[in-house]
N, C-alpha and C positions, 0 to 999 in steps of 0.2 A: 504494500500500500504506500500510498504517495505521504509525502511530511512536512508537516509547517514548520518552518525554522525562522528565530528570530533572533536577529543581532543589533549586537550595536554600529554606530555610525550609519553612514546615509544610504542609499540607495544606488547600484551598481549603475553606469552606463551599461545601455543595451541587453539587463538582464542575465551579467554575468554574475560572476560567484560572487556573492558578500563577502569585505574584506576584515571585519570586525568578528567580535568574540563572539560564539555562541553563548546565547543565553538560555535557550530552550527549544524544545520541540514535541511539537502532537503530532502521531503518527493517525491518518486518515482510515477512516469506516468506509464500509464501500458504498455509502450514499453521503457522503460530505457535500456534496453542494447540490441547491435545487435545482428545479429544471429553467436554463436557461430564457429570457425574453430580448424584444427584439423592439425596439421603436421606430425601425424605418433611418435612424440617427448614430443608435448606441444598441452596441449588444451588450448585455450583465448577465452574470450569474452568482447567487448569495451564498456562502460558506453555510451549511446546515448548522446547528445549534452542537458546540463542541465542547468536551468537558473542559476542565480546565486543567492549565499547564503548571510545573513544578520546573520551576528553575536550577540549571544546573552552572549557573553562574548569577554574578550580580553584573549592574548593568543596567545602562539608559537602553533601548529597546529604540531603534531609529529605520532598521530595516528587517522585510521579514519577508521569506522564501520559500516556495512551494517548488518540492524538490520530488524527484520521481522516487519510485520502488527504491532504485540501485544505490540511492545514498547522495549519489554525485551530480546528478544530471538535474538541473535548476531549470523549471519550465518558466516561471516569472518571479520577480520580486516587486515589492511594492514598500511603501512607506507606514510605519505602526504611529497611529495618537491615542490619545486618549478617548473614552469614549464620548462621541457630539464630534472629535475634532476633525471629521470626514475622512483619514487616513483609509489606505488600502484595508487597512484591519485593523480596528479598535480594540483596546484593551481596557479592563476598569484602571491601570495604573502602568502607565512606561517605564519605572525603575521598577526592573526585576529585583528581586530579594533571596535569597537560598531561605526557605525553609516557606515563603510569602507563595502561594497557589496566584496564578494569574488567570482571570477571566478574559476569553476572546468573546467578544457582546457583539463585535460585528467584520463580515469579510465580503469585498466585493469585487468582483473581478468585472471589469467593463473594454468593451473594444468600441473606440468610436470609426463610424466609417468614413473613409475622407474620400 
């Protein structure tokens, strides 16, 4: 199954590998996101309701990765805020904690068409 990873520092150009610390990671159910929509504009599709994460570092939480099966192979990244602050994926709190459970409250993946 595919795996959220979140680290610190910003967001890679072109969706390559994050160069900061792992902070964490949810390993994906095999219905993580829902069914896809389409406005004509913007395609999305919502991250399904995911338990929450156990940190294995401390850490401001600036980037976070959706990464295949094999560990390595990084399909997109995106930017983590708080929750409300629109980020790719919201969390109740951006400084990771060792031993502090983090909730992901929201994840969106959007392709706008040009």
């Amino acid at each position: 199954a595919g795996k959220l990873r979140f680290y610190t520092g910003a967001v890679p150009a072109g969706d390559g590998a994050p160069a900061g610390t792992l902070l964490a990671e949810h390993t994906f159910n095999a219905d993580a996101f829902a069914n896809a929509s389409d406005n004509g504009t913007e395609a999305s599709v919502n991250l399904n309701a995911v338990t929450s994460v156990n940190p294995t570092a401390a850490g401001t939480a600036g980037c976070v990765a959706i990464v295949a099966a094999n560990g390595t192979t990084v399909w997109i990244t995106g930017d983590v805020t708080a929750t409300g602050g629109g980020g790719f994926c919201e969390v109740n709190n951006t400084s990771f904690l060792l031993g502090v459970p983090v909730n992901i409250t929201s994840g969106v993946l959007r392709w706008v068409r040009s």
